[in-house]
C-alpha positions in Angstrom: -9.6 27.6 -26.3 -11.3 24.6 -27.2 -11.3 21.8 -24.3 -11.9 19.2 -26.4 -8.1 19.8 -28.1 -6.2 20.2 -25.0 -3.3 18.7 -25.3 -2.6 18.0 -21.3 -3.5 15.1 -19.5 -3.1 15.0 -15.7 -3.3 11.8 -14.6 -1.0 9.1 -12.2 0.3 7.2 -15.1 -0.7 8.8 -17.8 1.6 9.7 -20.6 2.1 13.3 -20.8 1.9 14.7 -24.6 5.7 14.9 -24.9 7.9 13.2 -22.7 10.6 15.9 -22.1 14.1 15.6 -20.3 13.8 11.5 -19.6 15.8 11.1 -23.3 18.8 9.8 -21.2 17.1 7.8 -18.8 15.6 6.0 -21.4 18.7 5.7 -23.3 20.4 3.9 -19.9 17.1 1.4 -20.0 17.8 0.8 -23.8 21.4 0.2 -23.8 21.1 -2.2 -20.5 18.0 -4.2 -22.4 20.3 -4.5 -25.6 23.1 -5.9 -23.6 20.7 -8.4 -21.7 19.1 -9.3 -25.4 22.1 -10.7 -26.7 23.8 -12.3 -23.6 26.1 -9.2 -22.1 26.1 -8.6 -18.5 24.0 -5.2 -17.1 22.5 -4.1 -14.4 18.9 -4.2 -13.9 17.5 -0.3 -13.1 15.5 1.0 -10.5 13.7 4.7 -11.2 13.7 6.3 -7.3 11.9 9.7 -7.1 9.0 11.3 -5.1 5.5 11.3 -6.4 4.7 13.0 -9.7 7.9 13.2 -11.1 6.3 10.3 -13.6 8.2 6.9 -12.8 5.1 5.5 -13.7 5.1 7.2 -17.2 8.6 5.5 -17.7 8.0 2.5 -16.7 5.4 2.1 -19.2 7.7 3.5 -22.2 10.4 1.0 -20.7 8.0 -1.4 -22.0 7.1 -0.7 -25.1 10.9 -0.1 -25.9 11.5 -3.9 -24.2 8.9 -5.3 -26.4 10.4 -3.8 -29.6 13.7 -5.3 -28.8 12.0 -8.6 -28.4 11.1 -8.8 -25.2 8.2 -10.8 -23.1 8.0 -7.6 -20.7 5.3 -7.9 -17.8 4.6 -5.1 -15.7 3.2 -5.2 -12.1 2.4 -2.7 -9.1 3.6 -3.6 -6.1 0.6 -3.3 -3.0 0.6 -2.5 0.5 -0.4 -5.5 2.3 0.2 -7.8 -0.7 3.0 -10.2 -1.0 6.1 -10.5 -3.8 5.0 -14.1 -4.3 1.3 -13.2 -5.3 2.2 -10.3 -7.0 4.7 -12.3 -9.4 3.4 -15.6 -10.0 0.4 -14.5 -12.6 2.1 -12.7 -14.7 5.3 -15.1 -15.1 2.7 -17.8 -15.3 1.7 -15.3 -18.6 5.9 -15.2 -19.7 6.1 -19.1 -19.0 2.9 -20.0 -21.4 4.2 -17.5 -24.0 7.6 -19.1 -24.3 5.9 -22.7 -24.2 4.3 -21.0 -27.9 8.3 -21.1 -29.1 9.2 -24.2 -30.5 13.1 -23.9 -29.2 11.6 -23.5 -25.8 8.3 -26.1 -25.3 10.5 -28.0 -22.7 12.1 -25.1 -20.4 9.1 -23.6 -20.3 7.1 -26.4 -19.4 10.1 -27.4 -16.9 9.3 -23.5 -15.8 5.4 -23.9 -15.2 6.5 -27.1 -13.0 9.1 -24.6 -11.0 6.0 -22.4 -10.6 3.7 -24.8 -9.2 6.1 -25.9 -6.8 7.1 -22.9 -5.8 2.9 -21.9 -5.3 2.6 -25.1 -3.3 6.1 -24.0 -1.3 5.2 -21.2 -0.6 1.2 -21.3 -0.1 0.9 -18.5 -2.7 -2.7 -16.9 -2.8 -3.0 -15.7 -6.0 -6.9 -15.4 -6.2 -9.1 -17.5 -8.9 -5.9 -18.1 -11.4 -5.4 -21.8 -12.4 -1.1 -21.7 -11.6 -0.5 -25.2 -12.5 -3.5 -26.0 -14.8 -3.1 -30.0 -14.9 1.1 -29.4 -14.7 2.7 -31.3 -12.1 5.4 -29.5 -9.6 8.5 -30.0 -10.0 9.6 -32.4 -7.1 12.8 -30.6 -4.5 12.9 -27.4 -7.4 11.4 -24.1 -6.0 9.3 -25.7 -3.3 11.5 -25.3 0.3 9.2 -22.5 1.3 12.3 -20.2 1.9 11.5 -17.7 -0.5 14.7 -15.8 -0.9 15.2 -20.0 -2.4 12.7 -20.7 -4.0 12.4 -17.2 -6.0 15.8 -18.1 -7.2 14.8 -21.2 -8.4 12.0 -19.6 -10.9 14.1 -17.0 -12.0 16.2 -19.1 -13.0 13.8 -21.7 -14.8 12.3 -18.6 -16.2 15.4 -17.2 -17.9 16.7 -20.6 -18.7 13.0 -20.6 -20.8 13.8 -17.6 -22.2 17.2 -18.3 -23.4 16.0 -22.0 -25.3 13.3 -19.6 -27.0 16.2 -16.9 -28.3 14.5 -13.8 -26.2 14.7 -12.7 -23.0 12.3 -11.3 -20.1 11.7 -7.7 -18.4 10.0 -7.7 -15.4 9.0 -4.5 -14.5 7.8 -3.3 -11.1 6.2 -0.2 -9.5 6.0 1.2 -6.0 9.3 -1.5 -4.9 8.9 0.4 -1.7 6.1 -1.6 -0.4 7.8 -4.8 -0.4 9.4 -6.4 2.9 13.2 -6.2 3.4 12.8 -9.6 3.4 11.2 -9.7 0.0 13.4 -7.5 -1.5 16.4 -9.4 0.2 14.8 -12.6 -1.8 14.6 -10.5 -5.4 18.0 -9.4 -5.2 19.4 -13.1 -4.2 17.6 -14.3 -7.1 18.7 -11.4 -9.5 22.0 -12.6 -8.2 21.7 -16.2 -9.6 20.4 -14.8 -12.5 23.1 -12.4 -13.5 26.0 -15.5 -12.1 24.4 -18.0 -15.3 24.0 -15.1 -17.5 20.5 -15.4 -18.1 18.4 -13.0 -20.4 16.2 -11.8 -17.5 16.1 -8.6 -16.2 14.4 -6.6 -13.4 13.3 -2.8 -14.3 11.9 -1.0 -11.0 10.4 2.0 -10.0 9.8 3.4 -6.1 10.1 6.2 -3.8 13.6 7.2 -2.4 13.1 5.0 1.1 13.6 1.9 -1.3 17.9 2.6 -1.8 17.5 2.2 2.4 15.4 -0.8 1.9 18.4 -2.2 -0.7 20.8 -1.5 1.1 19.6 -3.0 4.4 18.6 -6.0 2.3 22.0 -7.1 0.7 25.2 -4.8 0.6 25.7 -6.6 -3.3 22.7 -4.4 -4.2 24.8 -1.6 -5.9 26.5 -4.4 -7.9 23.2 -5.6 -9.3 21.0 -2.3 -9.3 21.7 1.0 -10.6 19.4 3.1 -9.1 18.5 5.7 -11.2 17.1 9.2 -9.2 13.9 11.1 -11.3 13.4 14.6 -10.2 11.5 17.8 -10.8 12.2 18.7 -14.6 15.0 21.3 -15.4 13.6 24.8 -16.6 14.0 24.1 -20.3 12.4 21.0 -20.5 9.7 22.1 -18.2 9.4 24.8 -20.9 9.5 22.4 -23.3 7.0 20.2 -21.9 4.4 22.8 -21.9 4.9 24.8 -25.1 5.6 21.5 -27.0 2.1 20.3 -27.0 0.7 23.8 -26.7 2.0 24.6 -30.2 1.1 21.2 -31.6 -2.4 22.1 -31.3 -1.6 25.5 -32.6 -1.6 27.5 -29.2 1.2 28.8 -27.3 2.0 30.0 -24.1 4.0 33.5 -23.0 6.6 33.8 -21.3 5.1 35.0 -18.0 2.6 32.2 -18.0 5.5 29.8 -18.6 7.6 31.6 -15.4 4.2 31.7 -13.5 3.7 28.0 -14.3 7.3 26.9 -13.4 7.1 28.7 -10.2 4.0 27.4 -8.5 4.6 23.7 -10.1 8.6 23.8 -9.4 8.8 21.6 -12.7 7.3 18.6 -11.2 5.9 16.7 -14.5 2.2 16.0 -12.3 2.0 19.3 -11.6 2.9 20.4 -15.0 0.1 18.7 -16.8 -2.8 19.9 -14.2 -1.6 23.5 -15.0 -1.0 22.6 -18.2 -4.8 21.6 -18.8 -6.1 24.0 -16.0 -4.9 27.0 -18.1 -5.7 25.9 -21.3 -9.6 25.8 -20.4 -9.3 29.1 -18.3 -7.4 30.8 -21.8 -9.6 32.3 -24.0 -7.3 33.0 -27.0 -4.0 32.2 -27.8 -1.3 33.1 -26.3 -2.1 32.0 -23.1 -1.1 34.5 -20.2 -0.4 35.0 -17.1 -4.0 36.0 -16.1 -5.2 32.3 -17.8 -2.6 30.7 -15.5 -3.8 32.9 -12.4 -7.7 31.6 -12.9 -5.7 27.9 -13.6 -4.1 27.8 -10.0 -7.3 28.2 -8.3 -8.9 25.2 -10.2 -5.9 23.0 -10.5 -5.1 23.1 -6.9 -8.5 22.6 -6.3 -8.2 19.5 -8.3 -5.1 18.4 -6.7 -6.4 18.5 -3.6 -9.7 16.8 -4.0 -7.8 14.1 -6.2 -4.3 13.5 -5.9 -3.5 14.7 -2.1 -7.0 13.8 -0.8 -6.6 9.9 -1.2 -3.4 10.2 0.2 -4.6 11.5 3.3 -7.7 9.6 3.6 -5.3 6.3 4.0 -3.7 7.5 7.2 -5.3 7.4 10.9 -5.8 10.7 13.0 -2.7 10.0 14.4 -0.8 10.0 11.7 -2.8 13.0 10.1 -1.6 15.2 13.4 2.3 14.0 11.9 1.9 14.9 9.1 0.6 18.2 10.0 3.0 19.1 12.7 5.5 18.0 9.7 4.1 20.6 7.2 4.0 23.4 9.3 7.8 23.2 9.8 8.1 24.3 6.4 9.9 22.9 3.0 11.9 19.5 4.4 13.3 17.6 5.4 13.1 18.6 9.3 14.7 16.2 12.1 12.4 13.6 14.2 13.0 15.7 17.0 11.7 18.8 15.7 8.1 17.2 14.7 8.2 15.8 18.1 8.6 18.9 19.9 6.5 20.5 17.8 3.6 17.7 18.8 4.7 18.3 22.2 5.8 14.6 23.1 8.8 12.6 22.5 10.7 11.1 19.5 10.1 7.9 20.9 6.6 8.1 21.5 5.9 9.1 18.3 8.6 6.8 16.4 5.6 4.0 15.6 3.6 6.3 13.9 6.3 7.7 11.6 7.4 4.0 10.8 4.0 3.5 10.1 3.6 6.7 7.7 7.0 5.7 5.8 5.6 1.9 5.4 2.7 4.1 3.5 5.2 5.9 1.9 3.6 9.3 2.9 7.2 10.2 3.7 10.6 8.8 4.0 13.9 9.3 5.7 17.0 11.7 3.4 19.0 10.7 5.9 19.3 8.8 9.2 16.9 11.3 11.8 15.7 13.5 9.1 11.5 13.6 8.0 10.3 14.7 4.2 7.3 14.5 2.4 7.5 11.7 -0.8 4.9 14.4 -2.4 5.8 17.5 -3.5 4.2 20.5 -2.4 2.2 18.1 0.2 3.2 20.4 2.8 1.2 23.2 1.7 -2.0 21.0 1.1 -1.7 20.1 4.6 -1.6 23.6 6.2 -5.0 23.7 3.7 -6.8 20.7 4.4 -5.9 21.0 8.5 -6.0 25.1 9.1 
């Protein structure tokens, strides 16, 4: 089979060839952008799913469907160690200039790039090398308290008020939510709040592992009024099918139905995993159909892949400490396991080793199904574990 045709692209972000079983997620981002678009109420949506299960992948699409309905859409990744405030400012500084281009909206959106700069100076926003304010003056007692859950409000506000003199409307979109503060994501639902009470064509579309509904919920107990959180999982068996054979017999290929059984089995329909085996096998086939045997030779070379790639940074990020967790997690098996069974099996106490599993979830290495309880946020993570630490 000719590499240089293979239709599979593994890759964190990366969209796959054909984008199977999402059709009604994407339909629920649609119909709540539509609403927003011409002035109805909706909820803003939040994607929550472990790695690979290709948030990242909808996001993007979310996008390009916002942009098509006339959106400014902006879309940001969210950083360990980096702040709400920095991470928003440049690219509603890029919404604010683009609506100062609409006639119908030169004065709210210069009234917006004021709120900004105040809310820059408020807040003492480092945002790197960008210009904020240009030669704009803040806007005196608007945005500027320094209390962000405030201030944010504030420029959401002068940002959909922009928005709605221009006749469109803004979709922020933002990956990994996890990493923000509960008291950053406390500040972004008040401000969806103020948003959502003047009706304001500005909407939030999110994407993060499942610790974030804990993080919402701790946050503001309106969340569920304001959010609908939205779970991504492994891919049913049909359009896991689908996802391989599509793009297989685009390129004139196909697989069998042992290699697609095989496939499903090791990958347990994660869409990540899906697309390494997808182009693993491919290279090992060399005819069409591809069989079982091509997938066989594929597993060795995609899970070498996996692990030198996709687990391996993961790992690398976390101290020796945390490296014995996650390895005294992993060899309990397929999750999630209580605190006080990694504990025991590290031979120390749950509250000794309470900081370090904070420390792991703030990395989002794992998170908490339920209050006590430990699981991997990466499928199959466990088993690259028992690999990487014998």
């Amino acid at each position: 089979m000719d590499p240089v045709f293979n239709p599979f692209v593994p890759g964190a972000g990366t969209p796959p060839p054909e984008l199977s079983g999402r059709a009604g997620v994407l339909a629920k981002a649609e119909l709540a952008l539509k609403r927003v678009r011409i002035g109805r109420p909706a909820k803003s949506l939040i994607l929550v799913g472990l790695r690979g299960v290709g948030k990242t992948v909808l996001l993007v699409r979310i996008r390009a469907i916002a942009e098509e309905a006339g959106y400014r859409a902006v879309l940001v990744e969210a950083q360990e160690g980096r702040s709400l405030a920095a991470l928003i400012v440049p690219v509603l500084r890029q919404v604010l200039f683009s609506l100062d281009a609409l006639s119908g909206a030169k004065e709210k959106a210069r009234r917006g790039l004021r709120v900004l700069r105040s809310f820059v100076s408020g807040l003492k926003v480092t945002v790197g090398d960008v210009d904020i304010g240009l030669s704009i003056d803040p806007e005196r007692g608007v945005g500027d308290s320094g209390n962000l859950g405030l201030d944010l409000g504030e420029l959401f506000l002068a940002v959909g008020e922009a928005a709605k003199a221009g006749d469109t409307a803004v979709a922020l979109l933002v990956d990994e939510l996890q990493y923000l503060s509960e008291a950053e994501f406390g500040a972004l639902i008040m401000a969806l709040h103020r948003v959502a009470q003047e009706n304001l064509p500005l909407v939030l579309i999110g994407a993060g592992l499942p610790q974030i509904q804990g993080l919402a919920g701790e946050s503001k107990s309106y969340a569920e009024r304001l959010f609908d959180f939205q779970p991504i999982g492994a891919l049913a068996d049909a359009d896991a099918r689908a996802a391989l054979q599509g793009p297989a017999e685009a390129e004139g290929a196909r697989f069998d139905d042992a290699a697609l059984d095989e496939i499903l089995r090791v990958t347990e329909g994660y869409p990540y995993y899906l697309q390494q085996w997808g182009y693993e096998a491919w290279n090992a086939a060399t005819s069409s159909p591809i069989t079982r045997a091509d997938v066989d030779k594929a597993t060795l070379s995609a899970v070498r892949a996996l692990d030198e790639s996709f687990f391996r940074v993961r790992l690398d990020r976390c101290t020796p400490a945390e490296q014995n967790y996650l390895r005294a997690l992993a060899a309990l098996g397929r999750g999630p396991h209580g605190s006080g069974e990694v504990a025991a099996h590290l031979k120390t106490s749950v509250t000794t080793v309470a900081p370090v599993r904070q420390k792991l979830i703030q990395k989002g290495m794992i998170f908490s199904p339920r209050h006590g309880q430990t699981e991997f946020t990466v499928p199959l993570f466990d088993d690259f574990m028992k690999r990487a630490i014998p």
